[in-house]
C-alpha positions as CSV (number, residue, x, y, z in Angstrom):
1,X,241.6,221.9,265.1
2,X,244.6,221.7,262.9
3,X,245.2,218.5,260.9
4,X,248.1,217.3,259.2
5,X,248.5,216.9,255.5
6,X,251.4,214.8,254.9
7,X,252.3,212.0,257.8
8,X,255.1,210.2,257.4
9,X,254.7,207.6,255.2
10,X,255.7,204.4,257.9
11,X,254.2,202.9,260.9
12,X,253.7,204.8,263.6
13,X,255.7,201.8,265.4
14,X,259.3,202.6,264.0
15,X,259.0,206.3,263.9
16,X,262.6,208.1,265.5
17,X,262.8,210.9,267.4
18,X,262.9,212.9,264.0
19,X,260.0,211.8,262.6
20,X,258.2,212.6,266.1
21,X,259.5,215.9,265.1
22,X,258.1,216.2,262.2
23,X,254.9,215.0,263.4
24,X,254.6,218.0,265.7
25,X,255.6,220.5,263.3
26,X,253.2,219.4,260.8
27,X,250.5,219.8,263.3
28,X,251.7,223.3,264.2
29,X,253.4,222.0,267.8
30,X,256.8,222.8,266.8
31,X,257.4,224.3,270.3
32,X,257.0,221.1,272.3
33,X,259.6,219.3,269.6
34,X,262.7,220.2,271.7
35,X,260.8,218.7,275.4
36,X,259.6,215.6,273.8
37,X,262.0,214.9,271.1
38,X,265.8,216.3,272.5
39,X,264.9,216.1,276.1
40,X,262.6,213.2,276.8
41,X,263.5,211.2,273.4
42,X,259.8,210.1,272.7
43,X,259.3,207.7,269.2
44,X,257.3,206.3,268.4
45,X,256.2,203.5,270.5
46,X,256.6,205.9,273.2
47,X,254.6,208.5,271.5
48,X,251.3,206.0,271.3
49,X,252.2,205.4,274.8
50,X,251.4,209.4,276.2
51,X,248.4,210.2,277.8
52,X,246.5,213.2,278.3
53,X,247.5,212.8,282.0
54,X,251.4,213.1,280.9
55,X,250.9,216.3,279.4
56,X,249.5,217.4,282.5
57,X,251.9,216.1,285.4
58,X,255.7,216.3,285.4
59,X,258.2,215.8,283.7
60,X,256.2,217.6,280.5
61,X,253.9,219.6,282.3
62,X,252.0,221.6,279.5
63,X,250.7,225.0,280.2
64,X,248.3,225.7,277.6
65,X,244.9,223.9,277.9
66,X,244.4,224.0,274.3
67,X,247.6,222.4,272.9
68,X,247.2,219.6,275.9
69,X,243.4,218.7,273.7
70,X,245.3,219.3,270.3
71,X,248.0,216.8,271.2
72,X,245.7,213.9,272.9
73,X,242.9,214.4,270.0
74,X,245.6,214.1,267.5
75,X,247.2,211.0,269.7
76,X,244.2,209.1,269.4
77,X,244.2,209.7,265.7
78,X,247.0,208.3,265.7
79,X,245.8,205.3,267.7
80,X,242.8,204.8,265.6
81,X,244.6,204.4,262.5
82,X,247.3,202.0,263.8
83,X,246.8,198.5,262.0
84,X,248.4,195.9,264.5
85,X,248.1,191.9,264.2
86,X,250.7,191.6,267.1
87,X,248.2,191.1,269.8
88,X,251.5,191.6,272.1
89,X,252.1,194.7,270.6
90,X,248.4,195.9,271.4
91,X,248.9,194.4,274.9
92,X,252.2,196.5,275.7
93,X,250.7,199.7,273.7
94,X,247.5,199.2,276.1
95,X,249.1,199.1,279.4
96,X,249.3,202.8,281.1
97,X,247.9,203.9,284.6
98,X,244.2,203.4,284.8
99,X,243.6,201.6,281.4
100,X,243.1,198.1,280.5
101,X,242.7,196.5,276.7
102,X,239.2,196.2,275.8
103,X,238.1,193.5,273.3
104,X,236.8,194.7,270.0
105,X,234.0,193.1,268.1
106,X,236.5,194.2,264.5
107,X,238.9,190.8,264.9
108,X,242.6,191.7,265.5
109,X,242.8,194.4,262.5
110,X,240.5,196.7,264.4
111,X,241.8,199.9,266.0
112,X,243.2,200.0,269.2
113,X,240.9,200.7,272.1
114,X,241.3,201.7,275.6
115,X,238.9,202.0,278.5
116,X,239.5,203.6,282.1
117,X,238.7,202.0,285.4
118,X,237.7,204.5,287.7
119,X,236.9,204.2,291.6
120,X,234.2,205.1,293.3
121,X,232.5,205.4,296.9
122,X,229.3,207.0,297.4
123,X,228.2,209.2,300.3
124,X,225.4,211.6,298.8
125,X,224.1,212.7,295.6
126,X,225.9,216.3,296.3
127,X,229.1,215.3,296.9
128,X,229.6,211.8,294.5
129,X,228.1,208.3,293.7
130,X,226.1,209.3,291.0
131,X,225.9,208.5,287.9
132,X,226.2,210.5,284.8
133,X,223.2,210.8,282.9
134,X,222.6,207.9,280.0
135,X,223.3,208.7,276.3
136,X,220.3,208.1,274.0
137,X,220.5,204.6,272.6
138,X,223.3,203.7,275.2
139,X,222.3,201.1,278.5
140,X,222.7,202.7,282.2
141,X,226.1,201.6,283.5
142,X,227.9,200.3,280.4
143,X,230.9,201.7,278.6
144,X,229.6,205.4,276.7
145,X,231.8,206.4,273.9
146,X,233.8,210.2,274.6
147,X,233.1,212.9,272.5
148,X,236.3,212.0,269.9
149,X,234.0,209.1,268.4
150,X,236.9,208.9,265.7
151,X,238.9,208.2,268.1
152,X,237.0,205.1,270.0
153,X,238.6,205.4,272.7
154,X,236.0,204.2,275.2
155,X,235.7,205.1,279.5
156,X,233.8,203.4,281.8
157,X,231.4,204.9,284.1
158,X,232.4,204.9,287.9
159,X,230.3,202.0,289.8
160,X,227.7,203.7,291.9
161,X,226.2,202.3,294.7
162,X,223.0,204.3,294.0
163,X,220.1,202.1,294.3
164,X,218.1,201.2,291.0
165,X,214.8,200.0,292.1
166,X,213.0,202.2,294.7
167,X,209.6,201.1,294.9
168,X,208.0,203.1,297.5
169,X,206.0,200.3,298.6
170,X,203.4,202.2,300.8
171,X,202.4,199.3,302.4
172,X,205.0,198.3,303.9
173,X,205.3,201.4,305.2
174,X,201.9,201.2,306.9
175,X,203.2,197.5,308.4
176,X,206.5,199.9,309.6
177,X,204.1,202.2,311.2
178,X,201.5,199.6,312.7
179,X,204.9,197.9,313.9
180,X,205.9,201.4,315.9
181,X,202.8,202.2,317.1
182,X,202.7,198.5,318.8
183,X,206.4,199.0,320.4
184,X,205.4,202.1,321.4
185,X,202.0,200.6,323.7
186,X,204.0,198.1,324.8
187,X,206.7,200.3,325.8
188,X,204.0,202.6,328.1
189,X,202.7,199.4,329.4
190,X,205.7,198.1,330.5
191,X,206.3,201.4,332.1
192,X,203.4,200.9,334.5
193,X,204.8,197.9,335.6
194,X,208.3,198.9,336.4
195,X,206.8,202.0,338.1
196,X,205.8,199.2,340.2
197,X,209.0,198.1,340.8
198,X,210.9,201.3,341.5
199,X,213.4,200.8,344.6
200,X,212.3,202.7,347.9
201,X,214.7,205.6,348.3
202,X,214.9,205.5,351.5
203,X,216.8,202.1,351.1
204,X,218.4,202.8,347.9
205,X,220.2,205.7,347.0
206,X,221.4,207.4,344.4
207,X,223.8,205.5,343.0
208,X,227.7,207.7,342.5
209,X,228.0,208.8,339.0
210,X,230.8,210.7,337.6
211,X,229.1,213.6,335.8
212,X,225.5,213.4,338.3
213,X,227.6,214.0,341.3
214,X,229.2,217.4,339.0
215,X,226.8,218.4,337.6
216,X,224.2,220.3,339.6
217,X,220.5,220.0,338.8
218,X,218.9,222.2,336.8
219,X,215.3,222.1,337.3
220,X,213.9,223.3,333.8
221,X,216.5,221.3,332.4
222,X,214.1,218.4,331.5
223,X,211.5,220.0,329.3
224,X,214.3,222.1,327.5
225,X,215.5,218.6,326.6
226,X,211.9,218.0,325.1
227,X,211.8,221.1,323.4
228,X,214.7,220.5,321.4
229,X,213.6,216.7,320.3
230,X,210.7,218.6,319.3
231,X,212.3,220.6,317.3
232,X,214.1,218.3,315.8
233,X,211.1,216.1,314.7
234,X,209.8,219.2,313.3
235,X,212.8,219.6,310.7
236,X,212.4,215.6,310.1
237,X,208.7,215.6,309.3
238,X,209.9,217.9,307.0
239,X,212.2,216.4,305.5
240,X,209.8,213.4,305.0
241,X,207.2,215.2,303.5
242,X,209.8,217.0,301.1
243,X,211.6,213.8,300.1
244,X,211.0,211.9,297.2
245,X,211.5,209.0,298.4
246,X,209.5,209.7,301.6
247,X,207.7,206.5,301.8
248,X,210.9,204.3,301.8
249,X,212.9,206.8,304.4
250,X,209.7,207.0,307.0
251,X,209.3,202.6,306.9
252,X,213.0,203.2,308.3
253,X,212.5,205.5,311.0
254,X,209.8,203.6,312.3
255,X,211.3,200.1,311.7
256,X,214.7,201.4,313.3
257,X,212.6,203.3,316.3
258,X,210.2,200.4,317.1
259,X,213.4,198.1,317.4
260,X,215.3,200.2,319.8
261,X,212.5,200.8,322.2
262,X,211.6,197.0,321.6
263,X,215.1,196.5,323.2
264,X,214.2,199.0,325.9
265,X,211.7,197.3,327.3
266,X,213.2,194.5,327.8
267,X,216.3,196.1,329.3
268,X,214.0,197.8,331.5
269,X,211.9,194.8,332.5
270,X,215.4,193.0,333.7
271,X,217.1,195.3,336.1
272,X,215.2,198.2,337.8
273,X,218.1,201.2,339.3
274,X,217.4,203.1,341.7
275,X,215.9,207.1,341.3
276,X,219.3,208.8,340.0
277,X,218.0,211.9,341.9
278,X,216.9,213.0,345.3
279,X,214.5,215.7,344.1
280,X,212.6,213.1,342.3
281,X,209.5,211.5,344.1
282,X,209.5,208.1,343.1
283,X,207.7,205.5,345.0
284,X,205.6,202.2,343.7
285,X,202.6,203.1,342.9
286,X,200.1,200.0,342.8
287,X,196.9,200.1,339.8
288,X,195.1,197.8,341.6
289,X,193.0,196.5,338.8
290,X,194.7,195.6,335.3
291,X,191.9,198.0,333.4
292,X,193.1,200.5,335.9
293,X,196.9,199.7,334.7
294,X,196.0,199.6,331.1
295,X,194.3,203.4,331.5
296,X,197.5,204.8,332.9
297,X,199.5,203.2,330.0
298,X,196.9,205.0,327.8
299,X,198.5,207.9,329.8
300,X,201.5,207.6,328.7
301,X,201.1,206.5,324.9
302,X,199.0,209.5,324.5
303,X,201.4,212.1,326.3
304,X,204.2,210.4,324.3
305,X,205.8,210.1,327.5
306,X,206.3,213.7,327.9
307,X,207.1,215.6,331.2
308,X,205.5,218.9,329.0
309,X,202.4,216.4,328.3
310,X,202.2,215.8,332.2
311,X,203.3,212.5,332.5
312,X,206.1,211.6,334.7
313,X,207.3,207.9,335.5
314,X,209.4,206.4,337.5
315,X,212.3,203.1,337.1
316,X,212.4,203.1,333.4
317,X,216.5,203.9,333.5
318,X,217.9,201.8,331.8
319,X,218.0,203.2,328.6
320,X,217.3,207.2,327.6
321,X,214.4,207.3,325.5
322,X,215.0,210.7,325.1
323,X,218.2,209.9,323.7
324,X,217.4,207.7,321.7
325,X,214.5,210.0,320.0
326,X,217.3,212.9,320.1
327,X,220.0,210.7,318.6
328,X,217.8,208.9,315.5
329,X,216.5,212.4,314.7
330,X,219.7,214.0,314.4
331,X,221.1,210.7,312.3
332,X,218.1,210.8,310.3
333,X,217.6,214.2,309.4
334,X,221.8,214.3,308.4
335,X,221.5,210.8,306.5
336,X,218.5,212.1,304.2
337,X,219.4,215.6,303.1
338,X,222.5,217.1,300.9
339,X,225.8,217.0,302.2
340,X,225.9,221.0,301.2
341,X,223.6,221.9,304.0
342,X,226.3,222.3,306.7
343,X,224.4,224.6,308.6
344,X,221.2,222.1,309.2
345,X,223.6,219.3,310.0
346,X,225.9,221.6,312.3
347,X,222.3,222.7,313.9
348,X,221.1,219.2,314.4
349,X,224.2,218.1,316.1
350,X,224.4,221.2,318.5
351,X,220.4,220.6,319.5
352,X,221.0,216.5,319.8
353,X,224.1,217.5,321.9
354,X,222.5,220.0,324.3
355,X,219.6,217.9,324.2
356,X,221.1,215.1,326.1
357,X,223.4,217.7,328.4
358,X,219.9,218.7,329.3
359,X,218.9,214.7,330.0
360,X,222.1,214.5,332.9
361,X,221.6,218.3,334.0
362,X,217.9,217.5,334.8
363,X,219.6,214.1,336.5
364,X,216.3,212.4,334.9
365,X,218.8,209.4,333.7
366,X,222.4,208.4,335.4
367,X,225.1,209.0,332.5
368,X,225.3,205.1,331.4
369,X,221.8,205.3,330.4
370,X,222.4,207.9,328.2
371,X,225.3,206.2,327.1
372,X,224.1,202.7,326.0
373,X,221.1,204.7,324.2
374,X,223.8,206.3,322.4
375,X,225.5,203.6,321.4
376,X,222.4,201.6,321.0
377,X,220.8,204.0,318.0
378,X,223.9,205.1,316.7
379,X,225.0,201.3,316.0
380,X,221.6,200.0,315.2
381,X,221.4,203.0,312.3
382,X,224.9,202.4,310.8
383,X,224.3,198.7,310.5
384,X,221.2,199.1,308.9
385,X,222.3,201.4,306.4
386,X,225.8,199.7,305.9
387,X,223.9,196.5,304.9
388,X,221.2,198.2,303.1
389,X,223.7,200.4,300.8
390,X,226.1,197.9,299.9
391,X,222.9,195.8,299.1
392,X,223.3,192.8,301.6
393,X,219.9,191.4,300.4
394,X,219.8,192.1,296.9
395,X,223.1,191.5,296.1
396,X,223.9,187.9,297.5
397,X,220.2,186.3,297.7
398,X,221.4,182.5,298.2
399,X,225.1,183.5,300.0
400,X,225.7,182.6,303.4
401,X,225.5,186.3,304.6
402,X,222.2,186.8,303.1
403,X,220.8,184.5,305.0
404,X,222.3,185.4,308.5
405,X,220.8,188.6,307.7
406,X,217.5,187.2,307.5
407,X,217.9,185.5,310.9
408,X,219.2,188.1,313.0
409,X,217.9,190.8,310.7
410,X,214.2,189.9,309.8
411,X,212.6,193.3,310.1
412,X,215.4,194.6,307.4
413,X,215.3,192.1,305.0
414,X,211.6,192.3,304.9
415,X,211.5,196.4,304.6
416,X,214.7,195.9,302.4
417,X,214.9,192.9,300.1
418,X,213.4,195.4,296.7
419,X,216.2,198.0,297.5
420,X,219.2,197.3,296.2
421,X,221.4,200.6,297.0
422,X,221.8,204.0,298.5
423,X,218.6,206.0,298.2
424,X,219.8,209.5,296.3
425,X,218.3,212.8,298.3
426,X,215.8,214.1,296.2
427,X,213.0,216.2,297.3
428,X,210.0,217.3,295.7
429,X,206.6,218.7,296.4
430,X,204.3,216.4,298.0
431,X,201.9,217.2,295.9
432,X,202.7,218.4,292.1
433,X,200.7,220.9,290.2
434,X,199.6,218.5,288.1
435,X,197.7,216.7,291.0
436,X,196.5,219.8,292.8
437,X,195.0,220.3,289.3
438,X,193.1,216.7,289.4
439,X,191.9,217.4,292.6
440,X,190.4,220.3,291.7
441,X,188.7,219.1,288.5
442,X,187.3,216.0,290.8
443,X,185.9,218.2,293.8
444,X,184.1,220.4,290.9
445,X,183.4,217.8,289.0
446,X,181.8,215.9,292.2
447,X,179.7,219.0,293.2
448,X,178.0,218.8,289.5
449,X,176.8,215.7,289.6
450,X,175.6,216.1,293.1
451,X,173.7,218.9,291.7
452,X,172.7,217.2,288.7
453,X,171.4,214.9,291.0
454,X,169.7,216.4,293.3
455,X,167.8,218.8,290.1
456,X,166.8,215.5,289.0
457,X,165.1,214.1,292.0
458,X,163.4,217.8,291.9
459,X,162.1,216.9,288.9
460,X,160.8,213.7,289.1
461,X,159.1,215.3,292.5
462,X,157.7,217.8,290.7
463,X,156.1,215.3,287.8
464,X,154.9,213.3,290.7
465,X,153.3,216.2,292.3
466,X,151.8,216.6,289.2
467,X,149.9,213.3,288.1
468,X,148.3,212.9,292.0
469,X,146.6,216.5,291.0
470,X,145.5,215.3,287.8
């Protein structure tokens, strides 16, 4: 990079237009004298003013890459080497789009320095959010000197919302699963007793629905509807088992799952609708005997509630379970891998869609069910994520909101409260080389001493043997 030998001999401050010139010829830019001198009259002041970005956009609008670096290296030369007291006149000279004056530990002689404030949102580590990696000897997240160290002009690294501790936490995750596994009993219990409850259809009809009463029924609809959920837990278990951060992701599937159907319950418990379809054969069915209820909710829990496992129930309408299973998946499995993959994301939305077509062509459900289940998981999942990536826990622990989420969110600030950001999608093997390696060496090294052992029980039989023939 050209540098030149003889600068004029005043302050940058009260250069002319001429001395610009000669600037620029001494470094070789003669060309560019003409634009910035004649027809844009930079001195100067104005001269310490130019950014790279000016060079770029109109009115100057360089073409050669090269000269663009030339003239903003040789710039912050230029900035370096300017000796101001005026703290106005560093104020003024610091003010251009996107930079601020940054304090200096060298008193008011010290050089001039600049940093940039840059926005950022993040989404997913694929598209933006993330950080660039650390300098060695520098701190995570403060200001990182550019390459021009001469030059000290310093930029600050975009904010990411990234979390920073990630703790898997295994067991909370187990308290996550124990949690589902409990929802989910009490979910097939409570379905034995609004079977119970089911309206006669004789006396209560189908009720009109828009799309029921358009739609005609399709008998295998139903179990095509299970065969896509299927398929979509498939791709999710996968992704669990690929993800780094597998342990965290799973304790919110299950916490976020066992919530919802929670809610279902409930909602089914309160208002019982009658059969949406006339080619179902719903009537109460009593148990008699509460062991005799409990072994038909064992039923159920085991068949997952499943038409293809056999098990078909009756009044538990209000809401789609099978939409909500179809819905989380789908959110899930887009939330927690790259933003790249269009085509898994376009392929999870197209099953989750036909999925619940399937639900209202099977008229298993009236449309509002399927509807509020929806809405339910779809709402539930945003707000938990909104809250847990812009660190509602973490961020504010004695604010007022931080503790309404603790009341009306206890379940997520208990799974939540040592994560204080998004959770980057990272995926790695389950388990590394490294450990297949140690499991290896502990199997062999197992079956050794079990041999060991067992030769030297042999031999102490043996000497025994010995000493009664003697």
């Amino acid at each position: 990079m050209p540098s030149p030998a003889h600068l004029p001999p005043s302050p940058v401050l009260t250069w002319t237009t001429s001395e610009v010139r000669s600037w620029l010829t001494q470094l070789g830019m003669a060309r560019y004298a003409r634009l910035l001198c004649d027809q844009h009259r930079v001195d100067g002041p104005a001269l310490l003013m130019l950014q790279e970005e000016d060079f770029r956009q109109p009115p100057l609008r360089l073409d050669v890459l090269g000269d663009i670096k030339h003239l903003a290296y040789h710039l912050s030369a230029l900035r370096y080497d300017l000796q101001c007291s005026d703290l106005k006149v560093k104020y003024c000279l610091a003010q251009s789009p996107g930079s601020v004056l940054a304090p200096t530990s060298a008193g008011d002689s010290s050089p001039l320095v600049r940093t940039h404030s840059l926005a950022s949102t993040s989404s997913d580590d694929s598209s933006y959010g993330r950080e660039p990696p650390t300098q060695p000897g520098q701190l995570g997240g403060l200001a990182r000197p550019l390459v021009c160290t001469s030059c000290q002009a310093v930029i600050q690294i975009p904010k990411s919302n990234l979390a920073t501790k990630l703790n898997p936490e295994r067991w909370k995750t187990a308290v996550a699963i124990m949690y589902a596994l409990s929802v989910s009993w009490l979910t097939a219990l409570t379905m034995t007793v609004v079977h119970d409850r089911v309206p006669d259809m004789n006396k209560y009809p189908p009720l009109p629905d828009i799309i029921l009463d358009n739609v005609p029924h399709i008998p295998w609809a139903f179990e095509m509807t299970e065969v896509t959920g299927m398929t979509l837990l498939s791709i999710w278990l996968l992704v669990m088992l690929f993800h780094k951060h597998r342990f965290i992701i799973a304790r919110r599937f299950f916490s976020i799952a066992g919530t919802i159907f929670l809610l279902r319950c409930i909602t089914m418990l309160i208002t019982s609708l009658s059969v949406p379809g006339v080619h179902l054969d719903c009537k109460p069915r009593p148990y008699g005997t509460w062991a005799n209820r409990l072994y038909n909710a064992y039923i159920i829990w085991s068949g997952a509630g499943m038409s293809l496992q056999g098990v078909r129930t009756c009044g538990d309408y209000m809401f789609s379970g099978h939409t909500v299973s179809l819905t989380l998946l789908n959110f899930f499995i887009t939330e927690y891998t790259s933003r790249r993959i269009y085509f898994l994301h376009t392929f999870t939305w197209v099953l989750s869609c036909f999925g619940v077509f399937f639900i209202l062509a099977a008229h298993e459900h009236y449309s509002i069910d399927v509807f509020v289940a929806f809405y339910i998981s779809s709402r539930l999942f945003l707000y938990y994520h909104t809250l847990v990536n812009n660190r509602a826990v973490t961020k504010y622990q004695e604010s007022f909101d931080a503790k309404r989420t603790w009341f009306y969110f206890p379940l997520f600030s208990f799974f939540e409260q040592n994560i204080d950001g998004r959770i980057p999608n990272e995926f790695q093997l389950p388990l590394s080389p490294e450990d297949v390696k140690n499991g290896c060496q502990w199997i062999v090294n197992l079956y050794q001493s079990t041999l060991k052992a067992v030769g030297s029980n042999r031999e102490v039989e043996k000497q025994e043997r010995k000493k009664k023939r003697r």
